[in-house]
C-alpha atoms as an extended CHARMM CRD file, in Angstrom:
* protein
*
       156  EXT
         1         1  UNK       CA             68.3720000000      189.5750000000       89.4720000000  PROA      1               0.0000000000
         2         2  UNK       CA             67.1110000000      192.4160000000       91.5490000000  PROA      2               0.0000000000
         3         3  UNK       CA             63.4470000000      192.5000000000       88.8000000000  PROA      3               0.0000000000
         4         4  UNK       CA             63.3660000000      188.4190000000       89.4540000000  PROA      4               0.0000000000
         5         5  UNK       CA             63.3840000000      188.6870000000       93.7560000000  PROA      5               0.0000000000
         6         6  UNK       CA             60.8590000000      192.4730000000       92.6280000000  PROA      6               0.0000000000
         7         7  UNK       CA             58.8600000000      189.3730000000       90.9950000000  PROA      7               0.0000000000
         8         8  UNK       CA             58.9600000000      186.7590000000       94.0350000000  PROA      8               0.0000000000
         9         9  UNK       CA             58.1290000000      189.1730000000       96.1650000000  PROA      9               0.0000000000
        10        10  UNK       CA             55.1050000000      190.3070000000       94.9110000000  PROA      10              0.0000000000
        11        11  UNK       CA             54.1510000000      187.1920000000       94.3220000000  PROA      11              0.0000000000
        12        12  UNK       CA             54.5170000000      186.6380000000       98.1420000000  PROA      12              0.0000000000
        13        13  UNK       CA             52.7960000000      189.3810000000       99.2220000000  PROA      13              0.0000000000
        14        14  UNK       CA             49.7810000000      188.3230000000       96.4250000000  PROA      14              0.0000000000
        15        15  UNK       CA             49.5680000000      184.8110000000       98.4440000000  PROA      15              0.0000000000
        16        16  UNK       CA             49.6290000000      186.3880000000      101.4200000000  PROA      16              0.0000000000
        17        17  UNK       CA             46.4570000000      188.4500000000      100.4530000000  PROA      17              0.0000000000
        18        18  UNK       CA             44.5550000000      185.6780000000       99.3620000000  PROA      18              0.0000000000
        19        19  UNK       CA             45.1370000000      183.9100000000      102.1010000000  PROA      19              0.0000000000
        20        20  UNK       CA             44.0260000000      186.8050000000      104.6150000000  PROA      20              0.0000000000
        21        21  UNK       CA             41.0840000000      187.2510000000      102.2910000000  PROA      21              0.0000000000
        22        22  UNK       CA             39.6860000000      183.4120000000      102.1540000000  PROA      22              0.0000000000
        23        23  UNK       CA             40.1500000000      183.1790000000      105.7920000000  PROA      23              0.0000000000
        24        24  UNK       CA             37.7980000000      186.1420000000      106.2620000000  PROA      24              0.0000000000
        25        25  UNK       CA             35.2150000000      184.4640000000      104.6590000000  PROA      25              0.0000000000
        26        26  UNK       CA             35.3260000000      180.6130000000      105.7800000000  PROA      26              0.0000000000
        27        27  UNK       CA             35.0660000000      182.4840000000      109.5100000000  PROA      27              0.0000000000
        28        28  UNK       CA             32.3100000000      184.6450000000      108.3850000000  PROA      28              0.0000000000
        29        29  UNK       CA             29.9520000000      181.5150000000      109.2970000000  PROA      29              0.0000000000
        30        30  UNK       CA             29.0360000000      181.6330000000      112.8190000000  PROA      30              0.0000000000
        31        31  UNK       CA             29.9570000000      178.9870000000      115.0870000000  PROA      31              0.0000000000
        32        32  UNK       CA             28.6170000000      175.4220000000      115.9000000000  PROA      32              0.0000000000
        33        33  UNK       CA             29.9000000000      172.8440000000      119.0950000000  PROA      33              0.0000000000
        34        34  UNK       CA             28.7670000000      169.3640000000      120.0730000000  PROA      34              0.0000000000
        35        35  UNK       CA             28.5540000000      167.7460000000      123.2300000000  PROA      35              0.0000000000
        36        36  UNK       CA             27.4100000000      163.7020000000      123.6650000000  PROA      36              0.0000000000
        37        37  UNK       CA             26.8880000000      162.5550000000      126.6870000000  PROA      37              0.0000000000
        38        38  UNK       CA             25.1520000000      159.2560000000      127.7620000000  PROA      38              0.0000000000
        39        39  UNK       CA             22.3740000000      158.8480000000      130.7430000000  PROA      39              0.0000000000
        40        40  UNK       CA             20.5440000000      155.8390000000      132.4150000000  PROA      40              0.0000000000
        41        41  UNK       CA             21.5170000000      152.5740000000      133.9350000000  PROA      41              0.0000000000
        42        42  UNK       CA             23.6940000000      150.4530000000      131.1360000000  PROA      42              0.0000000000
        43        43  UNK       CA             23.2230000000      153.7730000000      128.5460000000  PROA      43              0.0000000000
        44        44  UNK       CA             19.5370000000      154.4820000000      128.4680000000  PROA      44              0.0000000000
        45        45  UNK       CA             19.6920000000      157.2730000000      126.3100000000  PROA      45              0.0000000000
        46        46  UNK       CA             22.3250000000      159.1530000000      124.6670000000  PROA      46              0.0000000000
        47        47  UNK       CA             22.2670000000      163.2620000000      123.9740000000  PROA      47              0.0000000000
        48        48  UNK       CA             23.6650000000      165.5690000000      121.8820000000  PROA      48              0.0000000000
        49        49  UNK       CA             23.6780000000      169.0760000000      122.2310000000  PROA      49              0.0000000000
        50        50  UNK       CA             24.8050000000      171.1500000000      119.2060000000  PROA      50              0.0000000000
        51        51  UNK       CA             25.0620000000      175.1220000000      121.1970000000  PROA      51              0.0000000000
        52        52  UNK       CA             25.4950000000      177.6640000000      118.2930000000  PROA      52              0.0000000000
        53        53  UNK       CA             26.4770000000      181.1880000000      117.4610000000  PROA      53              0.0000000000
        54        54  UNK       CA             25.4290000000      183.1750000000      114.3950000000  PROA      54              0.0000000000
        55        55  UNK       CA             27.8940000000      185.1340000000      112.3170000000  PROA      55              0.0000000000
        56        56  UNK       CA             28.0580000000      188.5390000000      114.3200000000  PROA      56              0.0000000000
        57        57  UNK       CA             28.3190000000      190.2410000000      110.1320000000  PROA      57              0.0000000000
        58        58  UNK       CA             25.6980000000      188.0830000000      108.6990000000  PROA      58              0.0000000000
        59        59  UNK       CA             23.5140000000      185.7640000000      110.9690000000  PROA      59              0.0000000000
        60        60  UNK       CA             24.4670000000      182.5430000000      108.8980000000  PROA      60              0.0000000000
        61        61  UNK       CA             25.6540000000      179.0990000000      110.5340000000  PROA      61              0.0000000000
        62        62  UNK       CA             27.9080000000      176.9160000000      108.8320000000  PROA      62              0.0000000000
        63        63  UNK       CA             26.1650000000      173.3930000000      108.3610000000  PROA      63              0.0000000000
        64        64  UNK       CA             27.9970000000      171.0230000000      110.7820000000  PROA      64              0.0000000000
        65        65  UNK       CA             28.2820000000      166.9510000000      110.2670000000  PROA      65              0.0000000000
        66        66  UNK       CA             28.3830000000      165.0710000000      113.6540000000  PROA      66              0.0000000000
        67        67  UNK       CA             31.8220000000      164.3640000000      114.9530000000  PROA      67              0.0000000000
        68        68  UNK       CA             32.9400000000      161.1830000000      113.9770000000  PROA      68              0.0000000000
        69        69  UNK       CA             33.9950000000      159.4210000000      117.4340000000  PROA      69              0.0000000000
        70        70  UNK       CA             29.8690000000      160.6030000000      118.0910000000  PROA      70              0.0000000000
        71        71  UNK       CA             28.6950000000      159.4540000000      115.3920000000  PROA      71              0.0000000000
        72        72  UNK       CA             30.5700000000      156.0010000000      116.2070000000  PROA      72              0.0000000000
        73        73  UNK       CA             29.0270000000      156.0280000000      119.7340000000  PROA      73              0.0000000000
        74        74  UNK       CA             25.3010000000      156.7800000000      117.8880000000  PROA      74              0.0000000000
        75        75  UNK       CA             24.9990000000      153.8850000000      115.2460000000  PROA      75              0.0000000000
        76        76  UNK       CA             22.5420000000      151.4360000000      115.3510000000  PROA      76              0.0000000000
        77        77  UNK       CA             19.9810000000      154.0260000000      118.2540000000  PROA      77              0.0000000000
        78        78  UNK       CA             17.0970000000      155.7670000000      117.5470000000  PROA      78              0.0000000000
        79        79  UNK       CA             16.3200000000      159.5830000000      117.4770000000  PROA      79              0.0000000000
        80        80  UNK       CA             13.2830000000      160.1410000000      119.1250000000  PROA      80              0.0000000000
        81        81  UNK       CA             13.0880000000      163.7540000000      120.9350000000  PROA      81              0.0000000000
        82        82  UNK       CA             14.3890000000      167.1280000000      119.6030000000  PROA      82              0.0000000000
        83        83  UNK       CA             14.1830000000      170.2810000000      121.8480000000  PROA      83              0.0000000000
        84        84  UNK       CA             15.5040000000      173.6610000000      120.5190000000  PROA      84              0.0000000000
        85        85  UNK       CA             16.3770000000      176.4970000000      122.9790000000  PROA      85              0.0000000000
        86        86  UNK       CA             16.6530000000      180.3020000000      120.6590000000  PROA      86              0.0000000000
        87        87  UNK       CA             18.6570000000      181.3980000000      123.5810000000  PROA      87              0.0000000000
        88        88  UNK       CA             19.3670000000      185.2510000000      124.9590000000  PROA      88              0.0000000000
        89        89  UNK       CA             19.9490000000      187.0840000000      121.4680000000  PROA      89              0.0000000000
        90        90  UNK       CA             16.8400000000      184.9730000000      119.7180000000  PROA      90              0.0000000000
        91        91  UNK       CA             17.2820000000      184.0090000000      115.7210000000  PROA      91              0.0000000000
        92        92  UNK       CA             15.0310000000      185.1570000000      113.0580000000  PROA      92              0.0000000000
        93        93  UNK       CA             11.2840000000      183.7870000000      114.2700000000  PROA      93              0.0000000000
        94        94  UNK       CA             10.2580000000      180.7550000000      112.5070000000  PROA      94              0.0000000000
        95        95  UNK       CA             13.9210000000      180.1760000000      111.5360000000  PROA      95              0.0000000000
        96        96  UNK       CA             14.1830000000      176.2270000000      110.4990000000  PROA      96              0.0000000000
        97        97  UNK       CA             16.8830000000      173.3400000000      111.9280000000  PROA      97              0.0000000000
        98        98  UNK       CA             17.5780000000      170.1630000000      109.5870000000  PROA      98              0.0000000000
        99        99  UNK       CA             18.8460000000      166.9920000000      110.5760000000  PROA      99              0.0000000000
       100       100  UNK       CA             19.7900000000      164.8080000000      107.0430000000  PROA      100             0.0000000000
       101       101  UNK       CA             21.7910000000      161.7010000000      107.3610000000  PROA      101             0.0000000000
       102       102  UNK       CA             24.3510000000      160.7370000000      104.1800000000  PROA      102             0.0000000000
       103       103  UNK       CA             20.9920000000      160.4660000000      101.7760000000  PROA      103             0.0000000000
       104       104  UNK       CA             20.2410000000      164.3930000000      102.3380000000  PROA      104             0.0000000000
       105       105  UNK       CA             16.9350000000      162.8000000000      104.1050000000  PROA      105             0.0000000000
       106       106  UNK       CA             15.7390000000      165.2200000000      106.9300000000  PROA      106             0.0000000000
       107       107  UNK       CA             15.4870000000      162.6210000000      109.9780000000  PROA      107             0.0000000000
       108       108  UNK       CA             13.0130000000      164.8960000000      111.7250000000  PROA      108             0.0000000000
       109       109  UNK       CA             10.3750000000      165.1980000000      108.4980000000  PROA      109             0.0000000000
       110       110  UNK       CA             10.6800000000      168.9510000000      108.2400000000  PROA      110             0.0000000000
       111       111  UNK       CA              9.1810000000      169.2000000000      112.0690000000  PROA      111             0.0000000000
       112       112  UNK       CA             12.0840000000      171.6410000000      113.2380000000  PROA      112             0.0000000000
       113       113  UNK       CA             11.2060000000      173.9460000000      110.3760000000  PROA      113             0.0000000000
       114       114  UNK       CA              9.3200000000      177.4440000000      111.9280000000  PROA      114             0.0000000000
       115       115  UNK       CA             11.0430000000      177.6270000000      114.9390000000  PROA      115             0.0000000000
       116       116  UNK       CA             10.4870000000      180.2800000000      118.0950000000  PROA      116             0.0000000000
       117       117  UNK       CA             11.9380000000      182.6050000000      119.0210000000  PROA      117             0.0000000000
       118       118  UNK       CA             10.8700000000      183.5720000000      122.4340000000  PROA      118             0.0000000000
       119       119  UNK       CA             10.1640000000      179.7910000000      123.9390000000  PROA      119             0.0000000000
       120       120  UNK       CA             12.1080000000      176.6580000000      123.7240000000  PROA      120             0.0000000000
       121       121  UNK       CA             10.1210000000      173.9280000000      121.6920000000  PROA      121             0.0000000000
       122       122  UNK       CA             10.3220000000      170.2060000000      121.6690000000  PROA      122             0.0000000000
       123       123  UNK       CA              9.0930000000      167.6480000000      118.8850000000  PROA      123             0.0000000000
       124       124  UNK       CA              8.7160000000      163.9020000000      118.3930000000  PROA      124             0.0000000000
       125       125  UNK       CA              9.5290000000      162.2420000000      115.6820000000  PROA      125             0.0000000000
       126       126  UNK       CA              8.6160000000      159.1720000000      114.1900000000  PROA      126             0.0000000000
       127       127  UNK       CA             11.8000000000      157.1190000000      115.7000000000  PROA      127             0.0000000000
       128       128  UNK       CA             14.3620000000      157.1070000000      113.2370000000  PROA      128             0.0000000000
       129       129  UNK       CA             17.4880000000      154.5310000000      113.2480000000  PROA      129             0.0000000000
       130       130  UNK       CA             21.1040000000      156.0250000000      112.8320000000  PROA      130             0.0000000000
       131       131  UNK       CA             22.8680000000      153.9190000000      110.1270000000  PROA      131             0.0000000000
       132       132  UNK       CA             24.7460000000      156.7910000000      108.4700000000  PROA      132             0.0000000000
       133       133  UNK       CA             26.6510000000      160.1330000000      109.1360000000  PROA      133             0.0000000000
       134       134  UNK       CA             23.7530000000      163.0020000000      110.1740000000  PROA      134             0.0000000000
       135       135  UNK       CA             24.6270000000      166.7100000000      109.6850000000  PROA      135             0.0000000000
       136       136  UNK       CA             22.4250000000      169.5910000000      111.6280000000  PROA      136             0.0000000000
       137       137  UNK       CA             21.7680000000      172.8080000000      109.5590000000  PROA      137             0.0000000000
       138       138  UNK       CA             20.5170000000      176.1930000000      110.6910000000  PROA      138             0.0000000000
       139       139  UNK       CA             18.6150000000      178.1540000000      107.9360000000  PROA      139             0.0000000000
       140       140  UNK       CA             16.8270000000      181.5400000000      107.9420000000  PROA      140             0.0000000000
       141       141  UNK       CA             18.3830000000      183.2270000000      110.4910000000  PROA      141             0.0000000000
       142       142  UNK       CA             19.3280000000      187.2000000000      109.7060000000  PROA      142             0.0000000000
       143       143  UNK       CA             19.7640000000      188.3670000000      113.0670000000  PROA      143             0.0000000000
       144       144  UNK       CA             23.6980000000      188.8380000000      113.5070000000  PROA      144             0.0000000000
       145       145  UNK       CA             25.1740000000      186.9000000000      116.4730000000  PROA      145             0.0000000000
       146       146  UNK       CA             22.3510000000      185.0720000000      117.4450000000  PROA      146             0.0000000000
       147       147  UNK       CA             22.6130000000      181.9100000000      119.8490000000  PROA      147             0.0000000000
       148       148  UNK       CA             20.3700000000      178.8900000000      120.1880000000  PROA      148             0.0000000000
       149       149  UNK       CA             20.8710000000      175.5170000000      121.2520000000  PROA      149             0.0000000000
       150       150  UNK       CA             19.2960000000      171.8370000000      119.6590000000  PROA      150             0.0000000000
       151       151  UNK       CA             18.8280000000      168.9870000000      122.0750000000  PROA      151             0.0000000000
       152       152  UNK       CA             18.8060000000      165.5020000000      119.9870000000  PROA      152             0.0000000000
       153       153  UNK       CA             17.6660000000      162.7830000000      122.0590000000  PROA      153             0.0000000000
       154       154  UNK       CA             18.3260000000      158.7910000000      121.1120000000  PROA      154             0.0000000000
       155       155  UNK       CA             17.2850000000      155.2990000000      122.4390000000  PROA      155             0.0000000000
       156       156  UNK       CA             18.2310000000      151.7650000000      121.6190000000  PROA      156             0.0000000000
């Protein structure tokens, strides 16, 4: 009786670990929010602003699919502006931004790739219509805890 609740009990304390291990690393990603607001007479334009925080052990950012309720509110309009800000503690120069809709198709043609660090940038894109889920990701970034912010702009 006494080796069987030995046995449950390290068993417990086993799960316990695991768990306090795997949460270390899923937060070990850095940090991504979203913001959507609309502008203009009868909704112009619509923007979303994704304001992100590296991993303070690592630099990376964990890729992050548009909320859904935004997502709902951005079917059917077209990106047309992006503007990227590398904020107070800059990434890694020429570190590169995707935005892929549900195809893995880069909605921006590669144009956020090489990034600065010390200015913000903006780009145009050939308009692009929003007919599935879009995800942004952050790649080649190694400075720890660095903060940026991407501006995607969209018209009907």
């Amino acid at each position: 009786m006494i080796a069987m609740a030995f046995q449950n009990l390290k068993r417990s304390v086993m799960v316990i670990g695991l768990v306090i291990a795997m949460s270390s690393v899923v937060l070990a990603a850095g940090t991504v929010t979203q913001a959507l607001t609309v502008h203009g007479y009868q909704t112009m334009y619509q923007k979303l602003v994704f304001t992100w925080t590296a991993d303070s052990s690592n630099g990376s950012l964990p890729a992050t699919p548009v909320d859904g309720s935004y997502m709902a509110r951005l079917q059917g309009w077209y990106l047309f502006l992006a503007v990227t800000d590398p904020g107070a503690t800059a990434p890694t120069d020429n570190y590169d931004i995707t935005v892929t809709d549900s195809y893995g198709v880069d909605l921006v043609a590669g144009m956020l790739a090489d990034r600065d660090t010390a200015t913000s940038e903006q780009i145009f894109p050939v308009p692009r219509l929003v007919d599935t889920t879009l995800a942004m990701t952050i790649t080649n970034n190694a400075v720890n805890s660095a903060v940026g912010t991407l501006v995607l702009y969209f018209a009907r």
